[in-house]
VEXDREN-2710 file (C-alpha; in Angstrom, 1 decimal):
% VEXDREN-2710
k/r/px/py/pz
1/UNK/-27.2/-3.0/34.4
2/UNK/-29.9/-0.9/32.7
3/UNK/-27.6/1.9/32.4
4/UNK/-25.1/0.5/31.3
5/UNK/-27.1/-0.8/28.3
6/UNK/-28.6/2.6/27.7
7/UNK/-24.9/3.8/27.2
8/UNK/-24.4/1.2/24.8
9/UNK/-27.7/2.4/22.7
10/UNK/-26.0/5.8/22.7
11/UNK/-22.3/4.9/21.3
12/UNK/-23.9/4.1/18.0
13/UNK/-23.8/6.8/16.1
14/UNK/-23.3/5.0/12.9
15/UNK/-26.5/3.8/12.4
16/UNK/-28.5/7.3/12.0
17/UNK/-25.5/8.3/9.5
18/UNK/-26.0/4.6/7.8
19/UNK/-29.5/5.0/7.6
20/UNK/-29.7/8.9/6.9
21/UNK/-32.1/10.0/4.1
22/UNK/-30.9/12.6/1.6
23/UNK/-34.4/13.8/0.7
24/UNK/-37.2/15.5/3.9
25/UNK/-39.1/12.5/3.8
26/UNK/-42.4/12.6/5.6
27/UNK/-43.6/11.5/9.2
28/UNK/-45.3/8.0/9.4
29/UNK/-48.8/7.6/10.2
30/UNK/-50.2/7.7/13.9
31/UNK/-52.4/4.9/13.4
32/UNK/-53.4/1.9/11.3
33/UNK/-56.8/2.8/10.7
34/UNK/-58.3/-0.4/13.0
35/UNK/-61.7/-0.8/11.9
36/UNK/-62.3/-0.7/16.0
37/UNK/-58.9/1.1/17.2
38/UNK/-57.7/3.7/14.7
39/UNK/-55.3/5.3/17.1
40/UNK/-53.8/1.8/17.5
41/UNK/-50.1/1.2/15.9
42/UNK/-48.4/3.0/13.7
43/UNK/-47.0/3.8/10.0
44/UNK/-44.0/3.9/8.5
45/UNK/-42.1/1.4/10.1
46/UNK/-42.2/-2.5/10.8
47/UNK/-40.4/-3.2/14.6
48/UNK/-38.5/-6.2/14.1
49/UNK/-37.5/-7.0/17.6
50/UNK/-38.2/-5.2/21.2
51/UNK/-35.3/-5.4/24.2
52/UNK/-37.2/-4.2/27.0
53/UNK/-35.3/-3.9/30.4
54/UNK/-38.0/-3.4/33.7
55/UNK/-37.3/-2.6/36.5
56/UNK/-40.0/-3.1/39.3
57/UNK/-40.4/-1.9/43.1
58/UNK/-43.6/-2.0/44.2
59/UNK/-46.3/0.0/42.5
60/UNK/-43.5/1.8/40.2
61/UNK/-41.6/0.9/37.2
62/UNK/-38.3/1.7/35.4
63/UNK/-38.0/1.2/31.8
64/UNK/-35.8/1.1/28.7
65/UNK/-37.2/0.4/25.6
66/UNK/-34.2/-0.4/22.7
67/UNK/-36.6/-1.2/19.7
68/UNK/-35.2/-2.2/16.5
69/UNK/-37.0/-1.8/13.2
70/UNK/-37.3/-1.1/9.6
71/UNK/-38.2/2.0/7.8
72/UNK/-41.2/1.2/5.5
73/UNK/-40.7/4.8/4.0
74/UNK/-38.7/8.0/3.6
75/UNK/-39.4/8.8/7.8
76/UNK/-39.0/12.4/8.9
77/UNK/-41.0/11.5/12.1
78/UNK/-42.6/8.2/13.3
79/UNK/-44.9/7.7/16.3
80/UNK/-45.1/5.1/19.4
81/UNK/-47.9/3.7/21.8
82/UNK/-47.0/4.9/25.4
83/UNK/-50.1/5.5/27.6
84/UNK/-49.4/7.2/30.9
85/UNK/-45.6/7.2/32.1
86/UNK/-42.9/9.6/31.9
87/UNK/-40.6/9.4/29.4
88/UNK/-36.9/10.3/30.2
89/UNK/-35.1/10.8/27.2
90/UNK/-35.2/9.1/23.3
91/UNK/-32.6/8.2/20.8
92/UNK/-32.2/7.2/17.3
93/UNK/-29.2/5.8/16.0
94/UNK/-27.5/7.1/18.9
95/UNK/-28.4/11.0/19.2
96/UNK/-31.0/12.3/20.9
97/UNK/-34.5/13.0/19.2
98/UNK/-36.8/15.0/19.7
99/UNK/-40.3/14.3/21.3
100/UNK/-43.6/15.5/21.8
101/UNK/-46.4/13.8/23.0
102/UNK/-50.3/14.1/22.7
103/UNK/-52.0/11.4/24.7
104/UNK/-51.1/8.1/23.9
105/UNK/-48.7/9.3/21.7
106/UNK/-44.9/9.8/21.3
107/UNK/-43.9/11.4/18.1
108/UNK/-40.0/11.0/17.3
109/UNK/-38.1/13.4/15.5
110/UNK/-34.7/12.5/15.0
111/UNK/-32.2/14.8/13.9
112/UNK/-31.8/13.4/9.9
113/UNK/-34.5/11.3/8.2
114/UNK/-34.7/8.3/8.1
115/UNK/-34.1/6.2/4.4
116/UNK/-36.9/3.3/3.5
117/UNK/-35.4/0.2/4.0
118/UNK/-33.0/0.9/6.3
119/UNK/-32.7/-0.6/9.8
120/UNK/-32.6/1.9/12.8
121/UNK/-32.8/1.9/16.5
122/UNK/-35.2/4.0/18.8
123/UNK/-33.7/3.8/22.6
124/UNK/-36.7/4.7/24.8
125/UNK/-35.7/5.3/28.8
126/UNK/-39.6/6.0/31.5
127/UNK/-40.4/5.6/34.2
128/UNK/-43.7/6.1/36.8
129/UNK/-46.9/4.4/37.6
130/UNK/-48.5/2.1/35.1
131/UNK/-51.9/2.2/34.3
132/UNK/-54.9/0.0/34.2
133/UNK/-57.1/0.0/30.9
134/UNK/-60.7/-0.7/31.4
135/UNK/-61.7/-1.9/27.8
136/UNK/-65.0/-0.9/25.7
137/UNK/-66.4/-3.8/27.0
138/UNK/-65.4/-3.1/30.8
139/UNK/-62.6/-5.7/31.2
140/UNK/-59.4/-4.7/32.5
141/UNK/-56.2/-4.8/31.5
142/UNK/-52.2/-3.4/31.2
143/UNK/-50.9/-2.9/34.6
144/UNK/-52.9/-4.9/37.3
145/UNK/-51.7/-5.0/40.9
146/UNK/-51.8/-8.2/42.8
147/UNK/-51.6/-8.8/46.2
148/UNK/-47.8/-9.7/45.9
149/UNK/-46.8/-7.9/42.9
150/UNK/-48.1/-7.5/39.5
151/UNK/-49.8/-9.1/36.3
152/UNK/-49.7/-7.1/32.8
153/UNK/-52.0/-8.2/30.0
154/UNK/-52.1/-6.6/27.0
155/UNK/-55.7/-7.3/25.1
156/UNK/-56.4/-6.0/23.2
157/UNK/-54.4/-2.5/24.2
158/UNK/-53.1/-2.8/27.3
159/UNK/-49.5/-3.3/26.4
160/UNK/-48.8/0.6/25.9
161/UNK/-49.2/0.9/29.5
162/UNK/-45.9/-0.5/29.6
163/UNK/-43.6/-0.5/27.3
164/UNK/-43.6/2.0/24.0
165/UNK/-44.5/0.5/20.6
166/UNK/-46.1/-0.2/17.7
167/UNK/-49.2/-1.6/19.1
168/UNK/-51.0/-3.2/17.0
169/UNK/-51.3/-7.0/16.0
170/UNK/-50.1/-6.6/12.5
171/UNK/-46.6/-5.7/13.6
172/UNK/-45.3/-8.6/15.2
173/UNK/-41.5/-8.6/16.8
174/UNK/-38.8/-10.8/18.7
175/UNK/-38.0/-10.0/22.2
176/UNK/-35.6/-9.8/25.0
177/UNK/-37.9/-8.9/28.6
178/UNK/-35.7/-8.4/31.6
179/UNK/-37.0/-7.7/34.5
180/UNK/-35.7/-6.5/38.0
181/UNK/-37.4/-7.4/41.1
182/UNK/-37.0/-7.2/44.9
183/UNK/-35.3/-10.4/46.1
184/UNK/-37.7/-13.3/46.8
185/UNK/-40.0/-12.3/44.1
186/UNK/-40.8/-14.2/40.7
187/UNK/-40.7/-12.2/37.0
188/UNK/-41.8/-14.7/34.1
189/UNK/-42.5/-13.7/30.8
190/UNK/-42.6/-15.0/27.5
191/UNK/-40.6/-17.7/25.6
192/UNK/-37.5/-18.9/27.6
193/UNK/-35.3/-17.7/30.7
194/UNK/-32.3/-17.5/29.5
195/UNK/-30.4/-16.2/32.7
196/UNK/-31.4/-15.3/36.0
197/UNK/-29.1/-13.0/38.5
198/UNK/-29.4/-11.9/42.3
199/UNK/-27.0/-8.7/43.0
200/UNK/-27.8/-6.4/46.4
201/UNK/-31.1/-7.5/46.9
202/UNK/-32.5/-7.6/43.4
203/UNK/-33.2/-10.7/41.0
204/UNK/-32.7/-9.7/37.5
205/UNK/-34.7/-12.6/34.9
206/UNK/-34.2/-12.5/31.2
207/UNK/-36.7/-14.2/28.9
208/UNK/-35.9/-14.7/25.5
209/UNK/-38.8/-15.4/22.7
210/UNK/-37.3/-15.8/19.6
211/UNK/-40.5/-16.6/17.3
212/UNK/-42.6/-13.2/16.2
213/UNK/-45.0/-12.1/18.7
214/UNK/-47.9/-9.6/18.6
215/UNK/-47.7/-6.9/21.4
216/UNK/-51.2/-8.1/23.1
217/UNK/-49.9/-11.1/23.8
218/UNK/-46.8/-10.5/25.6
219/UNK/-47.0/-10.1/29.4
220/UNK/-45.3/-9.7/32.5
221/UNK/-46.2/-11.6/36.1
222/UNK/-44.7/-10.3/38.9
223/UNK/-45.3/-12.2/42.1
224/UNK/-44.4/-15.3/45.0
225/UNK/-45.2/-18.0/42.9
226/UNK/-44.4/-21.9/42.6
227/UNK/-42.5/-22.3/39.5
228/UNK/-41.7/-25.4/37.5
229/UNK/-39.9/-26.4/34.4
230/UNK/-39.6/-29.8/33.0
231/UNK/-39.9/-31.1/29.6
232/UNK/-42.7/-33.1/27.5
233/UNK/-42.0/-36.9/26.6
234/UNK/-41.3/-35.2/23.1
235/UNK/-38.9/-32.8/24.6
236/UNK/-40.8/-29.5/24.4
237/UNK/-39.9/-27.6/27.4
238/UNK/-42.5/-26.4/30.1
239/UNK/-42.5/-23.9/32.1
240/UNK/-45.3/-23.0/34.9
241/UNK/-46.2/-21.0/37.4
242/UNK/-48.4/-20.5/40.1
243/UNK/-49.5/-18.2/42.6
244/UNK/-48.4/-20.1/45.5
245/UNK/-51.8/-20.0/47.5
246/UNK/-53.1/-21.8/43.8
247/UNK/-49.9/-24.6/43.5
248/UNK/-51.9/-27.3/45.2
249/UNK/-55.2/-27.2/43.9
250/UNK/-53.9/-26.5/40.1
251/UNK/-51.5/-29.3/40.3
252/UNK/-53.7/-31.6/38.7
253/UNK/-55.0/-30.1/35.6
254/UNK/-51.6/-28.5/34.8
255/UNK/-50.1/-31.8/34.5
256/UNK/-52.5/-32.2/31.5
257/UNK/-50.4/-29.6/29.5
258/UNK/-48.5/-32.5/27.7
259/UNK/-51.3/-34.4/27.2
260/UNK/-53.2/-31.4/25.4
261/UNK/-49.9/-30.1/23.4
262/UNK/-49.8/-33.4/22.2
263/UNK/-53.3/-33.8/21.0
264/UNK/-53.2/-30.5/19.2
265/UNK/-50.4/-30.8/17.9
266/UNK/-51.6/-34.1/16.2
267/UNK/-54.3/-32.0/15.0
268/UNK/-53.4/-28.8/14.6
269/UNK/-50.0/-29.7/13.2
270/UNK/-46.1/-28.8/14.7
271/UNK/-46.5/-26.7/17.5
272/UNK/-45.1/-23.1/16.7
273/UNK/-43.3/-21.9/19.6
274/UNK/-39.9/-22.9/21.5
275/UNK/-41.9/-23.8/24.7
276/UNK/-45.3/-24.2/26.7
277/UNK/-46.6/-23.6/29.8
278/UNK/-49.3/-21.6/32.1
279/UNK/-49.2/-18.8/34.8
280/UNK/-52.1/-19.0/37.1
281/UNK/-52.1/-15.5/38.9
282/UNK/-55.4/-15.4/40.9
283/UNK/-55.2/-12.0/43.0
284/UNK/-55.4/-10.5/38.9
285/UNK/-57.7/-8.0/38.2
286/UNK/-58.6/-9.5/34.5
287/UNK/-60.5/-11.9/35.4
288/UNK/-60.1/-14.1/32.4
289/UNK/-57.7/-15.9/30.8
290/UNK/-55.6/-14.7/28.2
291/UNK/-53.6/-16.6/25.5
292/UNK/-50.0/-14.7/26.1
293/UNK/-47.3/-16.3/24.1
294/UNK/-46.0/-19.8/24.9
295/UNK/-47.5/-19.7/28.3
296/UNK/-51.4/-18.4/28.7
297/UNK/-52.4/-16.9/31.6
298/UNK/-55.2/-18.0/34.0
299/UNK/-56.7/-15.9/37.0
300/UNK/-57.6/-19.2/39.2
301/UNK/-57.0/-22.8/38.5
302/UNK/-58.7/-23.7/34.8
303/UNK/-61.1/-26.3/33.8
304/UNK/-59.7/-28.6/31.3
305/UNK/-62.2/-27.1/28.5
306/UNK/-60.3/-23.6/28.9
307/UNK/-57.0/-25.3/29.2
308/UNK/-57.3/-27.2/26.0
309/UNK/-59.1/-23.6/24.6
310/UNK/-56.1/-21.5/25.4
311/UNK/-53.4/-23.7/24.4
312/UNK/-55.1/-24.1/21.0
313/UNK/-54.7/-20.1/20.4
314/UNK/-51.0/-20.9/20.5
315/UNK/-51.5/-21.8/16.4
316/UNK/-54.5/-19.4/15.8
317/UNK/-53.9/-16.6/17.1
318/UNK/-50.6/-16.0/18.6
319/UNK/-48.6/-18.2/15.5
320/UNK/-51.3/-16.8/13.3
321/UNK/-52.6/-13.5/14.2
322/UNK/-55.4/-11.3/12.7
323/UNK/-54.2/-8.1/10.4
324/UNK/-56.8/-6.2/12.5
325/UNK/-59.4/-7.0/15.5
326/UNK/-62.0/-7.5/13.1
327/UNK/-60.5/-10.8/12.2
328/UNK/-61.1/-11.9/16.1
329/UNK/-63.1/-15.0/15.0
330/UNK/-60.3/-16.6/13.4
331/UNK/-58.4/-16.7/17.0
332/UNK/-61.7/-17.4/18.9
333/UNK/-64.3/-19.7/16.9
334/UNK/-60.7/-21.8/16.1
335/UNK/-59.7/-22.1/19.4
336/UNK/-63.4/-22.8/20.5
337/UNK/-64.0/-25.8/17.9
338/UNK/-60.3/-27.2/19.0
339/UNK/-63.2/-27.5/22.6
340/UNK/-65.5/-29.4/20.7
341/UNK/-63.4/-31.6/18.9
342/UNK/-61.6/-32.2/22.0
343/UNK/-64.4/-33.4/23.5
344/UNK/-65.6/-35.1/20.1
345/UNK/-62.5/-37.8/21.1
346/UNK/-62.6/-38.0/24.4
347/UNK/-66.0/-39.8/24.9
348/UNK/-67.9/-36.3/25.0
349/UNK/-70.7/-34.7/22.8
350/UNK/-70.0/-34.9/19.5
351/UNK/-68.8/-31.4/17.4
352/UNK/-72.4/-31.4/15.2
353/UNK/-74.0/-32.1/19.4
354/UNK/-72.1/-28.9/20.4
355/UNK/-73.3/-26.8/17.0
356/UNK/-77.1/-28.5/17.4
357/UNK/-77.2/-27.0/21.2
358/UNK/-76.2/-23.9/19.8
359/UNK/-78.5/-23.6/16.7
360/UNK/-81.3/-24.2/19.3
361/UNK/-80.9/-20.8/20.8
362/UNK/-83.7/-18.3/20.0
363/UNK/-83.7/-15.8/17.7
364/UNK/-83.0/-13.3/20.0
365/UNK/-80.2/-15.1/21.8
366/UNK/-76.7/-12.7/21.9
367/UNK/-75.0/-15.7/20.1
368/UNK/-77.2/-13.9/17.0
369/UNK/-76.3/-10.3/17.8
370/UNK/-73.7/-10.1/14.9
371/UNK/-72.3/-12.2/12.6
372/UNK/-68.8/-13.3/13.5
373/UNK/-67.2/-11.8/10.5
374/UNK/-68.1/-8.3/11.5
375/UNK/-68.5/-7.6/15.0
376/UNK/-70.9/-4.2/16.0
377/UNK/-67.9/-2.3/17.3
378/UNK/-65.3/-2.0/19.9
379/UNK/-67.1/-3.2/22.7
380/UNK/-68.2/-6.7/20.8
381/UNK/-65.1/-8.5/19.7
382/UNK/-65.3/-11.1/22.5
383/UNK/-69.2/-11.5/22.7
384/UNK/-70.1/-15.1/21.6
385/UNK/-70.9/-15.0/18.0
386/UNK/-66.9/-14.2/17.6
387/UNK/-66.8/-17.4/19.7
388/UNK/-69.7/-20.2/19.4
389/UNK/-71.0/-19.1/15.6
390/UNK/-67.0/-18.2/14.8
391/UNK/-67.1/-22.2/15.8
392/UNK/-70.4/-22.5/14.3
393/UNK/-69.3/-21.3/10.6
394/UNK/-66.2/-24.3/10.9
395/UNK/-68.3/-26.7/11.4
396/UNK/-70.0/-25.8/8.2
397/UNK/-66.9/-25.6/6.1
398/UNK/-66.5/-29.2/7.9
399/UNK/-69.9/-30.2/6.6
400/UNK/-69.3/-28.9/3.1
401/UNK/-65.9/-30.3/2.6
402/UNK/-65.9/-33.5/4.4
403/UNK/-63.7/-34.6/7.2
404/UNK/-60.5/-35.6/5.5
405/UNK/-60.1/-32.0/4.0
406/UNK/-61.1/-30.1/7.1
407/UNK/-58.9/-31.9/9.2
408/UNK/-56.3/-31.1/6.7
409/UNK/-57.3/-27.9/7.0
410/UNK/-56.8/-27.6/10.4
411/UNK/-52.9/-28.0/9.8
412/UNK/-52.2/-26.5/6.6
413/UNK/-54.5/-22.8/7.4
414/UNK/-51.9/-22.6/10.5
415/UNK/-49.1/-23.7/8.7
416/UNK/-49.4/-21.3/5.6
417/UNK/-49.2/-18.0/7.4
418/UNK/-47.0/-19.5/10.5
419/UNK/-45.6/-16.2/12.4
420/UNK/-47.6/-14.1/9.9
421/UNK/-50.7/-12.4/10.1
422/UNK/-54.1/-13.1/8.0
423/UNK/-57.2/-11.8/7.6
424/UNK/-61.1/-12.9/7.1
425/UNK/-60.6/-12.8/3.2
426/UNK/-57.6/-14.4/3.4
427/UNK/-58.9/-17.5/4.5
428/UNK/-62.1/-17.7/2.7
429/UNK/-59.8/-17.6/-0.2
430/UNK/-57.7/-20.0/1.2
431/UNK/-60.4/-22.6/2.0
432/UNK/-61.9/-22.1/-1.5
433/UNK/-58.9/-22.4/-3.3
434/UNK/-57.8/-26.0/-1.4
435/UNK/-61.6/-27.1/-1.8
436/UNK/-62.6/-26.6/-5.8
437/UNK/-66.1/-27.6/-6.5
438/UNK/-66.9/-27.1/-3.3
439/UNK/-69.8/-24.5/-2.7
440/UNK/-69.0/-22.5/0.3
441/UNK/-71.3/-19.0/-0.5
442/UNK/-73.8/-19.9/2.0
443/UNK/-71.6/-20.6/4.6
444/UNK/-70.0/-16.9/4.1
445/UNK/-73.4/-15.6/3.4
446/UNK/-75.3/-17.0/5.8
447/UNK/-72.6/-17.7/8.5
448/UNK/-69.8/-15.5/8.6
449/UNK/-71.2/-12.8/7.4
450/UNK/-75.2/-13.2/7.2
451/UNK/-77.2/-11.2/10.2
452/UNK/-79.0/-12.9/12.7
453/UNK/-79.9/-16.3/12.9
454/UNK/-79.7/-18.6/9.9
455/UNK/-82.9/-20.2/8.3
456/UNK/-81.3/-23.7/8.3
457/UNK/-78.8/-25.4/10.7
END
């Protein structure tokens, strides 16, 4: 099956000659110039959709890589994300391109530039051992063994370790993951299965997800698990699964997943996505949960706080996703104060008793360290003040505009830039131009942006 499609990527020769450019042009950029990973993404281009076809047998993997997308500019050259792996051979348009490679990445010559605005495809084929990524703040992520298979995460780099790309959160794309595995394994991914095939031994699953996603939060989960798919009394369709040591203990709290989707989405507004769901891997490596597309995944069975936490990232953060990690609070203190509130109406402590527990930190408490507008670096963009004080500064904006505008809020911020990407600045903007007469300096003075610990609560 995979090489069949390959040879399908190579009869297309049309599309190079379609999209040929009649001047030099110039190669795109190897980066976007992340405040925090420069090397990350790339220029040039904007990938419109990824068709990724795995294939999976114990601690090695198989890959083609057909990635559609549009030239931003006159492209001589453009670059992909691919860290580790061997890659086997590339196309464009059909013929073969040249490659060379310097680390993490792939530079793409193909044999005509390419013109802006036209739509091409890059036809990847690797293959090896994926890697694990130990992040600046010592997590790990991208390929992660398990004791029955294996679990790939993708925060906030870890997704070059397995498929090639343009890696960064402010190119988003459709995709089409299929994945091969040994008979009597599990492969779930994102969005829906559409098809699922068992041929000599080997069980091919495809998963379609047909709303954008950012490349950190698609994954891969490769394992025995219990699997179940059902739909909500609204009709959204569910899809979990669990490792299958984990099915009985989890059984409870995933049965909340209607319950929560419909609570945020009374809050939050329509949910985004096609589907919902969880994957509870527990022999994982990461160690934390992670909001992947339509179905977040948990390393052990999840209290409901985390539960309703993770499910809320579906509209900030994987619907709306930050132009670059800098903008991390508006996934994090978003999905945090979607906690507080959830607690606020379900006979728990009150949003301003959450923020009042906070404020009563010291001085020199880590929830000070930075403020959650501009995290120190790298290492810092999960620390708490891009989660509690991200929280911390909504609850201000709350204060200063009064409920029945924040709640508003809550629904129109996600709704504006559904599927899009946004930025700090764009929603102070945003919350200043919905709120006039409202004075909202100090809370971006003091709370977004100010360092250390405000004077007043």
């Amino acid at each position: 099956m995979r090489s069949s499609r390959y040879s399908a990527a190579l009869a297309v020769p049309l599309v190079l000659a379609l999209t040929a450019c009649s001047g030099a042009g110039s190669p795109g950029a190897a980066g976007v110039r992340d405040p925090y990973f420069p090397r990350m993404g790339n220029g040039g281009y904007d990938t419109t959709h990824y068709s990724l076809t795995l294939g999976y047998e114990r601690d090695r993997l198989t890959g083609v890589a057909d990635i559609t997308a549009r030239a931003t500019q006159n492209l001589s050259a453009f670059n992909l994300d691919l860290k580790g792996m061997t890659v086997d051979g590339v196309t464009v348009g059909g013929r073969r391109a040249r490659v060379e490679r310097a680390g993490q990445e792939l530079t793409i010559r193909p044999d005509a530039s390419l013109r802006k605005g036209a739509t091409f495809r890059t036809v990847v084929r690797y293959s090896g051992r994926p890697e694990k990524i130990t992040d600046p703040d010592g997590s790990e992520e991208g390929w992660l063994p398990t004791e029955d298979g294996v679990l790939a995460l993708g925060e906030p780099t870890g997704s070059m370790t397995w498929f090639p790309g343009n890696h960064h959160p402010s190119d988003k794309a459709t995709y089409d993951i299929h994945v091969t595995v040994p008979e009597g394994l599990e492969a779930v991914s994102n969005g829906e299965l559409a098809g699922k095939r068992t041929t000599g031994g080997r069980t091919t699953f495809d998963w379609h997800t047909a709303q954008p996603m950012a490349s950190y939060v698609a994954m891969v989960a490769i394992g025995k698990f219990d699997t179940k798919a059902y739909n909500t009394p609204d009709g959204l369709p569910v899809y979990t699964a669990v490792d299958a040591e984990e099915a009985g203990a989890s059984a409870s709290i995933l049965a909340r997943i209607p319950e929560v989707i419909a609570w945020e989405t009374k809050t939050f507004g329509r949910y985004p996505f096609s589907s919902t769901g969880a994957v509870i891997d527990r022999d994982g490596d990461s160690g934390y949960a992670l909001e992947t597309q339509n179905r977040p995944v948990f390393p052990g069975t999840p209290e409901l706080p985390t539960l309703v936490h993770e499910l809320a990232h579906e509209w900030y953060g994987d619907s709306v996703t930050p132009k670059s990690w800098r903008d991390m609070w508006l996934n994090e203190g978003f999905a945090t104060y979607g906690e507080w509130l959830w607690e606020e109406q379900h006979d728990g402590d009150s949003a301003q008793e959450s923020f009042d527990h906070y404020y009563a930190k010291g001085g020199d408490d880590p929830i000070w360290a930075f403020p959650p507008g501009k995290p120190s670096g790298a290492a810092h963009i999960s620390d708490p003040p891009v989660y509690q004080r991200g929280a911390m500064v909504l609850h201000k904006i709350r204060e200063t505009i009064g409920d029945a505008r924040f709640f508003a809020l809550l629904k129109s911020w996600p709704a504006a830039h559904r599927y899009g990407n946004a930025d700090t600045a764009d929603f102070t903007a945003y919350v200043e131009k919905h709120n006039p007469g409202k004075d909202l300096r100090p809370v971006w003075d003091d709370w977004l942006y100010g360092n250390g610990k405000p004077d007043h609560p």
